[in-house]
DRENPANU-626506 format. One record per residue (C-alpha): residue in one letter; y, x, z. Coordinates in steps of 0.02 Angstrom, whole numbers, plus 50000, padded with zeros to 5 digits. Last residue first. Example, Ala and Ser with C-alpha at 12.3 -4.5 7.8 and 13.67 -1.06 7.14 Angstrom:
BEGIN
<residuo S&north 49947&east 50684&up 50357>
<residuo A&north 49775&east 50615&up 50390>
END
This chain:
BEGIN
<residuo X&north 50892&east 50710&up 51274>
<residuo X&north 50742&east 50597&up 51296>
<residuo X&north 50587&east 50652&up 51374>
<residuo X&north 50417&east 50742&up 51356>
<residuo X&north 50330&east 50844&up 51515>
<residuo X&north 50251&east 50998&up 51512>
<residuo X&north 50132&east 51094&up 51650>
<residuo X&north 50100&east 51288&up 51684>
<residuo X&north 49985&east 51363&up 51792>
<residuo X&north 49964&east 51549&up 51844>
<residuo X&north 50106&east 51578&up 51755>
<residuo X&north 50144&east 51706&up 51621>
<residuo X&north 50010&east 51669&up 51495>
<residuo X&north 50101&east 51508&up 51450>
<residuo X&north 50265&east 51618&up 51357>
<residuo X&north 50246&east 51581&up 51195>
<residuo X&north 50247&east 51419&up 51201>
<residuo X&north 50208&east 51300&up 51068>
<residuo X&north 50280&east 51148&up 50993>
<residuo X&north 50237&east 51041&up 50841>
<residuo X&north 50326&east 50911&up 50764>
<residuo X&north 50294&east 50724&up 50713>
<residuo X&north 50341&east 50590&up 50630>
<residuo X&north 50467&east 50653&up 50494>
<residuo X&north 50618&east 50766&up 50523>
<residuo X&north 50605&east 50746&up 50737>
<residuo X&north 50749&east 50814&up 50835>
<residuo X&north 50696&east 50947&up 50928>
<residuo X&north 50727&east 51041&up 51095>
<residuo X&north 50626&east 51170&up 51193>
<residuo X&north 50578&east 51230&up 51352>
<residuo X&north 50705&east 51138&up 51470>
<residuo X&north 50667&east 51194&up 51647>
<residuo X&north 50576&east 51057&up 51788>
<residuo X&north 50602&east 51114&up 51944>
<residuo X&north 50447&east 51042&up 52044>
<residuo X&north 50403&east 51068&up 52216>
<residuo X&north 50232&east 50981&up 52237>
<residuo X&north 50216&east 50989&up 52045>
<residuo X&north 50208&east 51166&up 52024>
<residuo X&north 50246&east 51264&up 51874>
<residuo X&north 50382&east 51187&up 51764>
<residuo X&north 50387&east 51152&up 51599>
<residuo X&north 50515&east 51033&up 51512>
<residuo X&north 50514&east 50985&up 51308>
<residuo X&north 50670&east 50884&up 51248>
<residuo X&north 50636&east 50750&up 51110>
<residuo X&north 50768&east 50690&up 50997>
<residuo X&north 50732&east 50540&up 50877>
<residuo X&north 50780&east 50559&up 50674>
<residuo X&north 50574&east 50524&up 50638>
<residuo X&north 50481&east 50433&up 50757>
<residuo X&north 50355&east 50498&up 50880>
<residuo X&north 50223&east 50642&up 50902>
<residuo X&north 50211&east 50795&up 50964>
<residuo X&north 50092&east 50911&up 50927>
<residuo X&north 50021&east 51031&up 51052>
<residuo X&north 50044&east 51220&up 51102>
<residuo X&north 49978&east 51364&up 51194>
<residuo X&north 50047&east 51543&up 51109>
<residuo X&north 49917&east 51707&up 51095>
<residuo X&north 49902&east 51660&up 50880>
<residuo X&north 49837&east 51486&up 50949>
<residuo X&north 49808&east 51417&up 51125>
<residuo X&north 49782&east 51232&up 51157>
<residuo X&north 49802&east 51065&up 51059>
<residuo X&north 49848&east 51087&up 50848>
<residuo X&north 49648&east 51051&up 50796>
<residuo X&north 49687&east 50859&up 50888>
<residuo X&north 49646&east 50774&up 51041>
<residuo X&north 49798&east 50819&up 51144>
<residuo X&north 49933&east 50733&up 51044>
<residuo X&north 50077&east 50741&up 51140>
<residuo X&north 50176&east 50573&up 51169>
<residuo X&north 50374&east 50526&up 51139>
<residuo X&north 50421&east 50348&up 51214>
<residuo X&north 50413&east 50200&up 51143>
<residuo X&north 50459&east 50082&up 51271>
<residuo X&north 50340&east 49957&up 51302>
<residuo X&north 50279&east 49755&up 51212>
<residuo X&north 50134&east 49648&up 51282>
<residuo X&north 50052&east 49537&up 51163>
<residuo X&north 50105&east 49355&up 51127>
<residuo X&north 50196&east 49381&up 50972>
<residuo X&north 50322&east 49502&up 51089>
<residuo X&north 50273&east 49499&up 51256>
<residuo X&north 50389&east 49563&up 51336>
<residuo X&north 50546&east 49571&up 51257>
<residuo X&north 50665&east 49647&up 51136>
<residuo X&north 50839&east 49601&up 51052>
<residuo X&north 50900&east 49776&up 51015>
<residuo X&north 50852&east 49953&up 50993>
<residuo X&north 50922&east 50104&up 51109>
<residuo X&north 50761&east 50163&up 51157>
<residuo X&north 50621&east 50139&up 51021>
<residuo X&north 50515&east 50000&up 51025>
<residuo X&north 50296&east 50002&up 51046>
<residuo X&north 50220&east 49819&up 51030>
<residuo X&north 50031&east 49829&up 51108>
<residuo X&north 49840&east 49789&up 51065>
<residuo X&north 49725&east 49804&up 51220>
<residuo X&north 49600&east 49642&up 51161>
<residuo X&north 49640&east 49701&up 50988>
<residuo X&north 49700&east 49581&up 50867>
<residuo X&north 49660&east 49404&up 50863>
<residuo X&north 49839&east 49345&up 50832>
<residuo X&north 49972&east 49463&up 50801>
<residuo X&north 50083&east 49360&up 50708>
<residuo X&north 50013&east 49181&up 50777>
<residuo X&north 50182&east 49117&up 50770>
<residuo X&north 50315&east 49183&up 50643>
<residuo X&north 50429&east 49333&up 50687>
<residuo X&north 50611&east 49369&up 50671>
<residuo X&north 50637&east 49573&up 50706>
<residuo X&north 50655&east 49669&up 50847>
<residuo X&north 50800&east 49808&up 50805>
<residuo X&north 50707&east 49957&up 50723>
<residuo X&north 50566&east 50077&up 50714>
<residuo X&north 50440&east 49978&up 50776>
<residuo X&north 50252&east 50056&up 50819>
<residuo X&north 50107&east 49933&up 50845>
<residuo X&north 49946&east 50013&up 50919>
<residuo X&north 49788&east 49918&up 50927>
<residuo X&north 49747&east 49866&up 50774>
<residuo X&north 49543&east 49832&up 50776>
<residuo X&north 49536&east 49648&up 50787>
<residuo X&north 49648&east 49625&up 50634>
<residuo X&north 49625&east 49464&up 50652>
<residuo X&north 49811&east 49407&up 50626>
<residuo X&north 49913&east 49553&up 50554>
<residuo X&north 50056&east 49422&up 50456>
<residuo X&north 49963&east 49289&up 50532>
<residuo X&north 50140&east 49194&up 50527>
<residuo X&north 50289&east 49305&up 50428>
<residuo X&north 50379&east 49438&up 50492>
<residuo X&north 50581&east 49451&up 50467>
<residuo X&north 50684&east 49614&up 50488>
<residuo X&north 50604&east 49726&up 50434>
<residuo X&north 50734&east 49888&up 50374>
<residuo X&north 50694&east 49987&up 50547>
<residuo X&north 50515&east 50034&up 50490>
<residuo X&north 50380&east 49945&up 50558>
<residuo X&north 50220&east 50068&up 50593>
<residuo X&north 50059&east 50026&up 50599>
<residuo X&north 49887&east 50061&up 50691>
<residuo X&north 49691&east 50008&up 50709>
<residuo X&north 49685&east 49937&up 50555>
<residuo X&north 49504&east 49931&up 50493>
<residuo X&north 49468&east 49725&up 50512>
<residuo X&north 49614&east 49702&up 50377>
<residuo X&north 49579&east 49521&up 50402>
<residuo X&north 49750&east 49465&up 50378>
<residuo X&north 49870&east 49578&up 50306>
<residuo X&north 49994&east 49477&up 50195>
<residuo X&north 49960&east 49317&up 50316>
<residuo X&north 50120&east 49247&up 50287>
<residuo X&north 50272&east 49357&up 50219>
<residuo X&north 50331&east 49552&up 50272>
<residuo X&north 50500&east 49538&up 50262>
<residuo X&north 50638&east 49679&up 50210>
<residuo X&north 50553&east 49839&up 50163>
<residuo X&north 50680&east 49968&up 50105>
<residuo X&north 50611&east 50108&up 50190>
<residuo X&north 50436&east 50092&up 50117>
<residuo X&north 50297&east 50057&up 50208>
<residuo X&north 50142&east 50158&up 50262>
<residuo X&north 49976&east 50073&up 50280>
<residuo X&north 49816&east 50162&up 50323>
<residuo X&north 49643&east 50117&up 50376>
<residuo X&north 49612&east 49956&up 50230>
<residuo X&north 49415&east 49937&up 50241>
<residuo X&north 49435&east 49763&up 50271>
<residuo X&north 49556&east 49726&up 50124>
<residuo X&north 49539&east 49544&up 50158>
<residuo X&north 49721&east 49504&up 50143>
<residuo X&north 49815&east 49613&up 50076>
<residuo X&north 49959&east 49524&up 49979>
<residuo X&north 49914&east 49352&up 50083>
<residuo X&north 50092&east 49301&up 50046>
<residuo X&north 50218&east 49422&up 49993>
<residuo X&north 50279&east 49602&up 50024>
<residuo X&north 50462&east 49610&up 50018>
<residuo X&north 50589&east 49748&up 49969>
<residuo X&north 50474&east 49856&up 49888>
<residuo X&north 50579&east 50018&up 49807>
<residuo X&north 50542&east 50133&up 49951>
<residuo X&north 50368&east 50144&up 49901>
<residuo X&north 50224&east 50048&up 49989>
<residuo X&north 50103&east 50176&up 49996>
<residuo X&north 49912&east 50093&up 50022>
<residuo X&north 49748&east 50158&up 50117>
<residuo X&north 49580&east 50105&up 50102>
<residuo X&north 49543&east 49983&up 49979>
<residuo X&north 49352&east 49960&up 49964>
<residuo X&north 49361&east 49779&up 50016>
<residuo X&north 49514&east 49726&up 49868>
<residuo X&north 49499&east 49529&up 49943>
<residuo X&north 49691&east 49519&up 49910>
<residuo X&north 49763&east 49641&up 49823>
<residuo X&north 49900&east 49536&up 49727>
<residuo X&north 49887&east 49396&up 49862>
<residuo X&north 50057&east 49359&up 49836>
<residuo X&north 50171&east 49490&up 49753>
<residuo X&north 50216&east 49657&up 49811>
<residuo X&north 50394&east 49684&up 49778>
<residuo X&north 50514&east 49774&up 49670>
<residuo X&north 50414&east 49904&up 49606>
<residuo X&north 50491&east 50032&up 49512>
<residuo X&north 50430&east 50182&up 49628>
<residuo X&north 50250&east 50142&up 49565>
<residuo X&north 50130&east 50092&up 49658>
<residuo X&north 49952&east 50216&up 49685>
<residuo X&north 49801&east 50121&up 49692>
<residuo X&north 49642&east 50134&up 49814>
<residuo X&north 49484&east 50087&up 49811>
<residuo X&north 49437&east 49942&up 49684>
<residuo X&north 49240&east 49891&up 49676>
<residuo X&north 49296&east 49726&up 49756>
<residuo X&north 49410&east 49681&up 49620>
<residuo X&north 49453&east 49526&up 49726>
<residuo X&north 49622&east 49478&up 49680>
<residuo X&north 49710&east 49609&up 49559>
<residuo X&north 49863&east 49527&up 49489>
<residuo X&north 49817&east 49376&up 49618>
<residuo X&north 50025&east 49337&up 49588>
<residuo X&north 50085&east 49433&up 49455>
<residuo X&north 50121&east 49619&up 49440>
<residuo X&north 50289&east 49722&up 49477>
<residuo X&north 50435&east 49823&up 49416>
<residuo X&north 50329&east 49927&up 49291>
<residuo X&north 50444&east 50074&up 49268>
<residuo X&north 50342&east 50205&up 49324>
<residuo X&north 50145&east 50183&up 49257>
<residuo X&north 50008&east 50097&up 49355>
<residuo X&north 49844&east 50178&up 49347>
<residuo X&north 49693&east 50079&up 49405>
<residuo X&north 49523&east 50132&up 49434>
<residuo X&north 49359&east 50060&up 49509>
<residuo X&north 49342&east 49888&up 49415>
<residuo X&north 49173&east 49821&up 49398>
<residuo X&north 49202&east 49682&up 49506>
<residuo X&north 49362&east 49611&up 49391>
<residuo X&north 49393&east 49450&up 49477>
<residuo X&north 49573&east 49449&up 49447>
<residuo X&north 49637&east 49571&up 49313>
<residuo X&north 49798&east 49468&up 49245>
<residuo X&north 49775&east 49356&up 49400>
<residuo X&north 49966&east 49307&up 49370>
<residuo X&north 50052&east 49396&up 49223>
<residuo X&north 50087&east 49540&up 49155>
<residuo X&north 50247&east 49665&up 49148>
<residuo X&north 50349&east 49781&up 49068>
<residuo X&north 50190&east 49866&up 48988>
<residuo X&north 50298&east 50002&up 48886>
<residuo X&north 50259&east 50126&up 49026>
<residuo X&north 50076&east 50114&up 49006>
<residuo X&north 49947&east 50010&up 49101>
<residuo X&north 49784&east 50115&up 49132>
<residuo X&north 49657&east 49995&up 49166>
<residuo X&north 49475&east 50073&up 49221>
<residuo X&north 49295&east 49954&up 49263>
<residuo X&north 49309&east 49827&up 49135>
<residuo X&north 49177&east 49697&up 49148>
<residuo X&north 49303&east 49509&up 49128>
<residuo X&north 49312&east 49418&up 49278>
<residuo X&north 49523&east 49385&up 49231>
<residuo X&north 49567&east 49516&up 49092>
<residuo X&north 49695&east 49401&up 49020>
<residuo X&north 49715&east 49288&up 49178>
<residuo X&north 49918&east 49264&up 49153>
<residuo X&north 49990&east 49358&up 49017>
<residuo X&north 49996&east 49559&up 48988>
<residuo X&north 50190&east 49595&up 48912>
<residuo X&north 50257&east 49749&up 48813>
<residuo X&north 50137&east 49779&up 48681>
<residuo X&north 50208&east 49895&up 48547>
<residuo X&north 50126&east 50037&up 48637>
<residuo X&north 49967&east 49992&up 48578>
<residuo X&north 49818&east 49927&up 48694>
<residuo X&north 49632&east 49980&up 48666>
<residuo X&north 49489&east 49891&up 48760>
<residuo X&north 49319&east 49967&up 48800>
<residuo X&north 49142&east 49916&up 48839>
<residuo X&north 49186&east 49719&up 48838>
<residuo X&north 49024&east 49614&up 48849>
<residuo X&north 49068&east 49513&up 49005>
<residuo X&north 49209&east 49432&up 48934>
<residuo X&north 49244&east 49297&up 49070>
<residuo X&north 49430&east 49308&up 49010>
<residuo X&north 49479&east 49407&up 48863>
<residuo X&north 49598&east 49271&up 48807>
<residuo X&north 49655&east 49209&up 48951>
<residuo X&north 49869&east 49205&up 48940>
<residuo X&north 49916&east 49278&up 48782>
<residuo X&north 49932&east 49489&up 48737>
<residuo X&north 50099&east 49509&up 48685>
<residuo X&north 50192&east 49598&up 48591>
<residuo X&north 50109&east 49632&up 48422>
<residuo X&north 50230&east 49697&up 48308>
<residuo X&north 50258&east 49614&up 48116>
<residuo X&north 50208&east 49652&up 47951>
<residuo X&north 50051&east 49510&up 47932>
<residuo X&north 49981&east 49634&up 48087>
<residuo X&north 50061&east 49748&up 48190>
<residuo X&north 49990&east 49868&up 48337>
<residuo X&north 49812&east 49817&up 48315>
<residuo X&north 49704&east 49782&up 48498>
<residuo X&north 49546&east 49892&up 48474>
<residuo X&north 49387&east 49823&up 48552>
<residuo X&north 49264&east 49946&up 48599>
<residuo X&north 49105&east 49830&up 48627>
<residuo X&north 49143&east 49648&up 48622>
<residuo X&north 49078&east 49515&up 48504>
<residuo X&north 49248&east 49450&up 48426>
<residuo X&north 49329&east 49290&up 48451>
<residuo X&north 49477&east 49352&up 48544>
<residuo X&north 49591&east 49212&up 48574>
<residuo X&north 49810&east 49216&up 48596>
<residuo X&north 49862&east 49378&up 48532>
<residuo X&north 50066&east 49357&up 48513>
<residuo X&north 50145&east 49428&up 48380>
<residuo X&north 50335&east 49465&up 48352>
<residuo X&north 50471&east 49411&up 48202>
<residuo X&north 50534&east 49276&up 48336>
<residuo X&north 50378&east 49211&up 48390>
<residuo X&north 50210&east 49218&up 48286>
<residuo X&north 50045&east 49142&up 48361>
<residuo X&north 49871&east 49243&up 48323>
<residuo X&north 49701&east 49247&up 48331>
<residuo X&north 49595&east 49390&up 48355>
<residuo X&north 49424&east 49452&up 48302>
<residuo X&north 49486&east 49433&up 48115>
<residuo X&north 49616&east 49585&up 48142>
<residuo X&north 49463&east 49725&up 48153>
<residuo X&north 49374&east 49653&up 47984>
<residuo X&north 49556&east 49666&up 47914>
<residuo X&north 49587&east 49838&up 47941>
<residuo X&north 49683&east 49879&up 48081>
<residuo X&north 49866&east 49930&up 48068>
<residuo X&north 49906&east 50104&up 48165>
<residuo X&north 50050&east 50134&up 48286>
<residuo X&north 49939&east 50184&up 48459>
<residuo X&north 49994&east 50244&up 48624>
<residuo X&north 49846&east 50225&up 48734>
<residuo X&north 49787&east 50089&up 48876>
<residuo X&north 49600&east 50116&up 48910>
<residuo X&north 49495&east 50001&up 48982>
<residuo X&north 49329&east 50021&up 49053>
<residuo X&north 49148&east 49975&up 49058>
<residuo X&north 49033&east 50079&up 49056>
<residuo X&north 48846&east 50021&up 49003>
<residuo X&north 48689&east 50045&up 49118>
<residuo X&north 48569&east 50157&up 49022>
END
């Protein structure tokens, strides 16, 4: 039977027996331990929360790297810091990092094929560089709202990835952050999102749309280069700084939507044409046509715009009457009319207040 491997993070205040402490060695640092080699055979390995009297902290830079024969690893809450490469290539296939995890290092969990599952608790305020670099097994994980930034490649070559939440917290998301997540379909960023550094999403071969909120203001080179599928690029805000090459590769029809009223645009913008972003009904989805004796359609555009909805009845002499107006809460809204049946045609247009 094929072995699980996993690692589980739980609260534990117990001291080890001494058969359990001699797998480890140890450095002491200011009344606190520091695990610096594990010597033992694998299986369920249980980290101790004190030893010779005194907390263990820290678990050292490497030391279950390449272990291949790890079923299980056990972390007390007296451990506050993960070092660089710990768990790099090692066979664990779940890490649940508790809130007394403050923070661990570069490549911590790099290389980790097996891994499928990762829970992140509030209050971590970010991972090293390569934190989870190609764990190719690794779908999708949720980032906490204490997150500062996304660091350099921290996701990078994560295939199964699919979709990703930047919370509002993020402020920048580094170099090559995402790069090679191929199967990545969905991005939404945080309000608070500042710069968006070189190549963070290269290769996300999947993408076929984004949206920029009004907080970027500076975009990196091959920030969304070869992303031959993105076709659709929505900006909330003023246009920001750009590298070259931003939008390199992308879709052969690939286009730069701004809203009315925002500065400093042109056509093209990173060497792809950039339009008006104007409101547009969604006519492929469930929501399109009659319902409950009303016809009706989503409409779609940024949140805190104003759309106005006209009908008339006959576009060789058209008088165009105000049906309804919105202003948009999130993305989207849906409109329907309850009064269709009463024309032998009716026809809706979309504008600006």
């Amino acid at each position: 039977m094929k072995t699980s491997f996993r690692l589980l993070v739980l609260l534990l205040g117990l001291l080890l027996p001494a058969v359990g402490q001699a797998q480890f060695r140890f450095t002491t640092n200011n009344g606190a331990i520091t695990i610096t080699l594990y010597t033992g055979s694998g299986g369920e390995v249980i980290i101790p929360a004190m030893t010779n009297g005194l907390p263990v902290t820290s678990i050292g830079d490497s030391v279950f790297q390449n272990k291949f024969s790890l079923t299980s690893v056990t972390i007390p809450n007296s451990v506050t810091n993960i070092g660089n490469s710990a768990f790099n290539n090692s066979g664990l296939c779940q890490v649940v990092i508790p809130s007394s995890i403050t923070r661990f290092g570069d490549s911590a969990f790099s290389e980790c094929g097996n891994l499928t599952n990762v829970i992140l608790s509030e209050g971590l305020t970010g991972v090293g560089s390569a934190a989870f670099k190609y764990c190719s097994s690794l779908p999708n994980v949720v980032i906490p709202n204490s997150f500062t930034s996304i660091k350099g490649a921290a996701f990078y070559g994560c295939i199964r990835m699919t979709s990703v939440v930047i919370p509002d917290s993020v402020t920048n998301i580094e170099w090559e952050a995402f790069r090679y997540c191929s199967s990545l379909t969905n991005v939404t960023f945080g309000t608070s999102v500042k710069s968006i550094y070189l190549a963070a999403f290269l290769f996300c071969s999947s993408l076929t749309s984004v949206t920029i909120p009004d907080s970027v203001t500076n975009i990196e080179e091959s920030a969304f280069g070869a992303c031959e599928n993105l076709s659709h690029i929505y900006f909330k805000g003023n246009a920001p700084v750009i590298g070259p090459n931003v939008f390199i590769y992308t879709s052969a029809d690939a286009t730069v939507y701004y809203l009315p009223g925002k500065t400093n645009w042109s056509s093209p913008f990173g060497d792809i044409p950039a339009v008006l972003w104007n409101p547009q009904a969604q006519i492929n989805d469930a929501n399109f046509g009659v319902q409950t004796n009303q016809f009706g359609f989503n409409v779609s555009w940024a949140s805190g715009q104003t759309v106005v909805v006209d009908g008339c009845t006959d576009l060789a002499n058209p008088v165009w009457t105000p049906l309804q107006t919105n202003t948009l809460t999130g993305d989207a809204f849906y409109f329907s009319d309850s009064q269709w049946s009463n024309y032998p045609a009716r026809l809706y247009r979309l504008r600006s207040p």
